[in-house]
Every structure is written in C-alpha cells, then in structure tokens.
C-alpha positions, 0 to 999 in steps of 0.5 A: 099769261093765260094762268097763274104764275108758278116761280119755279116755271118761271125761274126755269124759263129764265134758265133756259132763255140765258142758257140757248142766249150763252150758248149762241154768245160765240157769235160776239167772240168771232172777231177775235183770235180762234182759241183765246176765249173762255167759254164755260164748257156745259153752256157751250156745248150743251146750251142749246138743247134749252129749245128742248126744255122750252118745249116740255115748258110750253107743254106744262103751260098748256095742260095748265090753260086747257084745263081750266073751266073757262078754257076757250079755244078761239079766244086762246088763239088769239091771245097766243098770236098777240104773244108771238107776233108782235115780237117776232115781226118787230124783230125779223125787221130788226134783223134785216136792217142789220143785215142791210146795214151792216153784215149783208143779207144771207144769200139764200134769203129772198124778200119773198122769203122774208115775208114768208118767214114772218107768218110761222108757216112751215120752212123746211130749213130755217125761217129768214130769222133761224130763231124762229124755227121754235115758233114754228113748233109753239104755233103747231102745238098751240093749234093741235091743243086747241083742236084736240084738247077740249074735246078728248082732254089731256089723255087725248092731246097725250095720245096724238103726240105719242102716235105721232113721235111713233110714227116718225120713228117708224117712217120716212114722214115728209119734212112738213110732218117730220119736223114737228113730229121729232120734237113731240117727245118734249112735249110729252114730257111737259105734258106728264110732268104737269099730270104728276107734279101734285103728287111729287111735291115733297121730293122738292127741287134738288133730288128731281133735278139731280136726276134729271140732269143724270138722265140727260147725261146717260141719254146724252153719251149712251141713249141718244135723243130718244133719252132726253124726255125724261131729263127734261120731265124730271128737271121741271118736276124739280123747277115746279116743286121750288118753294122760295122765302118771302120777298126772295130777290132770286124769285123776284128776278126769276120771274122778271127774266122768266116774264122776259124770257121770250124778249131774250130768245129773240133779242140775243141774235140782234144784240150778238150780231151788231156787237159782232159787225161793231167789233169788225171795225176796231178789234179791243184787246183779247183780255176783252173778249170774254167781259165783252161776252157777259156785257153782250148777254146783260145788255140782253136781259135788260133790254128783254126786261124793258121789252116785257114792260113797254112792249110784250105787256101792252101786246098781250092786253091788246090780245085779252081784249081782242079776245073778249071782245070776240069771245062775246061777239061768237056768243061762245059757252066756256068748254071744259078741259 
C-alpha cells in the first residue's frame, strides 16, 4: 500500500472480497440437485454488488495517495502495475489449465483473446478471466488519477468523474466510454466519503452504516442504480470511523484478509471452479453441499493469506524499488496533490 492503513478500510474490504466470493459460491453447489441448498438470501442475491463498494474503496485510497506531499505520478503507476498484474496473469494461467484440464475452454474464447485479456485493456464483454472486468476500471481510474489529480486536485479529479457519469446518462456513449463512465458514480461516492470523513467522525460505525445499508435498500427496490452512491458513501463513512480495542483479533484478521482481499477476488473463480469439476466425478451426499460450500470459501482465505505473504508482498517490494529507482533516474521533484 502506497498509505497508512485505516482497519475499518481494511475490514470492509475483507468485507466486501468474502461477500462477491459468497455471492459467486453457487459455482460449488452446481453438481447437486437444484433447490437443495441453503444460501443465505442477502449474500446470494445482493453479494455482487460488492464490486461497487470495491470501487467507492478504491476511490477513498486514491484521495489518500494523491494528496500526499511526496505524491508521484510515474512512480505510483508502476506501483499500482506491480499490484495487479502479477497476480492476475499468474491466475488467468491458472484459469486456463482448469479450462484445459478439466472444464473446457469457453467457446467464444480464442488464445489471441486470452493474451489480450491479460493486458486490462478494454473488452467490450467480459475479459478471458470475467473477474478481471473490475481490473479493467481500477486501471482506468488509476490512470485518470494520475493525469488529473496533481494538477487540479480532488476538486478536479471530482469534476471529471461527475462530467463523465452525466454524460452517459445523457447519451448513447460507445461501449469503450460507457463502460466505464457507468461506474463513475462509485467513485464519487469514495472520493466524497474521503472529503468528510474528518469532520463525521463522532457519528462512529453503527449509525452510518445503518443508513447506508437503508439507502441501499430504497435505491435498490425504488430508485434504481443511480441511488447506490450514497449507500455506499455512508457505509465507508461507517467502515472508516471503527475504532477497535488494542491487540483486537477482529482487527487483526480484518486487516489480514483486508490485505488478501485482492488474493480472494481472484482465487475464489479458480477454487470454485476445480471444486466444481471434482465433485463431477463423485457427487457426496446432499447434506454435504452447503459444508462443501464454506470449506470451498476457507479454503480461499487461506490461500489468499498465504498469497499476500509469499506473493503479492515481494510483488509489490519489487514495484517500490522499480519505482525509486525510476523516480531517481527522471530526476522527478515531488508534486503536490
């Protein structure tokens, strides 16, 4: 991380990793017979809309790493590439072998298009990897951060992404705009939780989250997408304003599966989809299904954790030296935020 760690952030990023990796667990459960499982009824049918929070997340962190003193553009680019790509090209080949192996590749999907999809570049269905359609949009801002931001600040970065969800409201954007455009508003909301979060910080957890998980009630059965900013602004309101006891074991494996929450994201397809080809070949009991279903997402924490520690850690060391090193080399003078 490019910033001091907040472990209410880092909670709700655990939060929202195990609540997209619940919400895509029906990939274990498959095999069985159809209506003989017992999912819980808000992960199931609301779990992925934790893509969205990901976002208003992302956005928080970046007001936090631009505005810093020392805030470089180049060097923060890089570091953001040694966080996502390693990790996703490392399991888009995973991926494959299980297509391969066991499952067979989709039919649309071309080797050419495989390659392609590791770039991030912009797909208009799905990358070869569907998970990796977020990437896309984490690139995307990352980049219009570090274009816009040290020179027009927050306000400016704020206005853009405000222009451009008015416009796809407005128009018929072409995919490659509207893509992204149609997910501004998450942003945003990040971005404005990070403006006043100082000033709210005695209404404490419970009374912003609350109202944010009405708003997202109200604007999901009355107001439609254009409601779900403002859920999402008071619910990290809430995350960022948690203040835990000393030595907390819910802070401390918080923030250990807020650090794997990008290992989860990307392990939980991989886990799921073996798990599903295995239980292809012997179906256990039915009574099994739904203990098959949380070993499955364990199993994905654990091997997120260990992902984070022997992976994504040296990954991300390698980019803060590559970073200096070319922060050195261009002679670059610190820019404000």
């Amino acid at each position: 991380m490019e910033t001091d760690k907040l472990a209410g952030l880092q909670v709700a990023r655990a939060c929202a990793a195990i609540g997209i990796a619940y919400f895509h667990s029906w990939r274990v459960t498959m095999q069985f017979p159809k209506g003989t499982d017992y999912p819980i009824p808000l992960l199931q049918n609301y779990g992925g809309f934790a893509v969205d929070f990901f976002f208003a997340i992302s956005g928080f962190v970046i007001c936090m790493v631009v505005t810093k003193p020392r805030f470089e553009p180049v060097s923060f680019l890089i570091r953001r590439a040694f966080r996502l790509y390693p990790l996703w090209i490392a399991t888009s080949f995973v991926l494959a072998y299980i297509y391969t192996k066991y499952i067979g590749w989709p039919p649309d999907s071309t080797k050419a298009f495989f390659v392609y999809s590791l770039t991030l570049l912009p797909t208009e269905a799905y990358p070869f990897f569907d998970v990796g359609w977020s990437l896309q949009h984490e690139m995307a801002f990352y980049v219009i951060a570090t274009l816009i931001a040290p020179r027009l600040g927050l306000p400016g970065l704020l206005a853009f992404l405000v222009i451009g969800a008015a416009c796809d409201h407005a128009f018929d954007l072409p995919w490659y705009l509207h893509r992204y455009a149609f997910f501004y508003p998450n942003f945003i909301a990040g971005i404005a939780a990070f403006l006043v979060f100082r000033h709210v910080r005695q209404l404490g957890f419970l009374l912003p989250f609350l109202l944010g998980l009405a708003a997202l009630y109200v604007a999901n059965h009355w107001i439609g997408r254009l409601g779900f900013p403002l859920g999402w602004f008071l619910l990290l309101i809430g995350f960022v304003n948690i203040r835990f006891n000393p030595d907390s074991l819910v802070e401390r494996l918080g923030i250990a599966l807020g650090d794997a929450s990008y290992s989860i994201y990307l392990f939980h397809p991989l886990v799921f989809s073996y798990v599903y080809a295995k239980l292809g070949a012997y179906l256990p009991p039915i009574w099994t299904q739904e203990p098959i279903r949380y070993a499955s997402i364990a199993l994905v924490c654990g091997l997120a954790v260990l992902s984070w520690r022997f992976f994504e850690t040296p990954m991300n060391r390698l980019g803060a030296r590559l970073a200096k090193r070319t922060q050195s080399r261009l002679g670059a003078q610190p820019q404000p935020g």
